[in-house]
N, C-alpha and C positions, 0 to 999 in steps of 0.2 A: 349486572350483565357486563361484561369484559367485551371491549373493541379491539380487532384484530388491528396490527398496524404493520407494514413492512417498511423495509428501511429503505431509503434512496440510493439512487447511484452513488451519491457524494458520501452518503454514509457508509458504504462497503466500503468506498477509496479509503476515507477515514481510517476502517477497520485496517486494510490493506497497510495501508502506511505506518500505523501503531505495529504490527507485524516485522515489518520492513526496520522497523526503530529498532523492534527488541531483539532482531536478530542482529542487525550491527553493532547495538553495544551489546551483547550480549546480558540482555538484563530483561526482567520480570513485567510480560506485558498487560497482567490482570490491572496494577495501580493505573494506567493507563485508558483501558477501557473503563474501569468503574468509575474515571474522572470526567469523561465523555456527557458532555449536557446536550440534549436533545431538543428537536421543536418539530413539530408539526408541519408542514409544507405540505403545495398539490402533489410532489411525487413522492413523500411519506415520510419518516422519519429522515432528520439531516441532522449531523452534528455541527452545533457553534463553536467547539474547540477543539479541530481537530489537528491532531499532531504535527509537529513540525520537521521535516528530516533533512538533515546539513551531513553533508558531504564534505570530510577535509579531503589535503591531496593524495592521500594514500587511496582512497575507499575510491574518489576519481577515477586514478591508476588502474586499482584495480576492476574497477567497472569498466573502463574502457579496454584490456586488456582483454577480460570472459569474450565481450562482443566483437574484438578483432579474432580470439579464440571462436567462435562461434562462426563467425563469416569463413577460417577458413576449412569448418569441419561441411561446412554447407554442399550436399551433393551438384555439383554442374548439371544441368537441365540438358537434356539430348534429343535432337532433330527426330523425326519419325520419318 
């Protein structure tokens, strides 16, 4: 008989962030996830090693750049 499990909030981040990795360096995120050790916890699966994402100062730049890009496509809110 197989036990249903789902995965935790921390484990999506996890996944999110292995994501986040392979699209920066532009590299293959399956070794990543198949590396992923699991454990049991109250809110369900958690991963014990979950990826690490470093930002040099270009990726910064450009991240802070999108979100000043972003603020100024943002529509002005208007009085009623």
């Amino acid at each position: 008989m197989s036990k249903e499990m789902n995965m935790s909030d921390q484990a999506v981040g996890a996944v999110m962030m292995a994501l986040q990795k392979s699209l920066m360096e532009q590299s293959d995120i399956v070794p990543v996830l198949k590396g992923f050790k699991f454990k049991l916890s109250d809110h369900g699966l958690a991963v014990t090693n979950p990826p690490i994402v470093k930002f040099n100062e270009e990726a910064q730049r450009n991240f802070q750049e999108s979100l000043d890009f972003e603020e100024t496509c943002e529509p002005k809110a208007t009085k009623p």
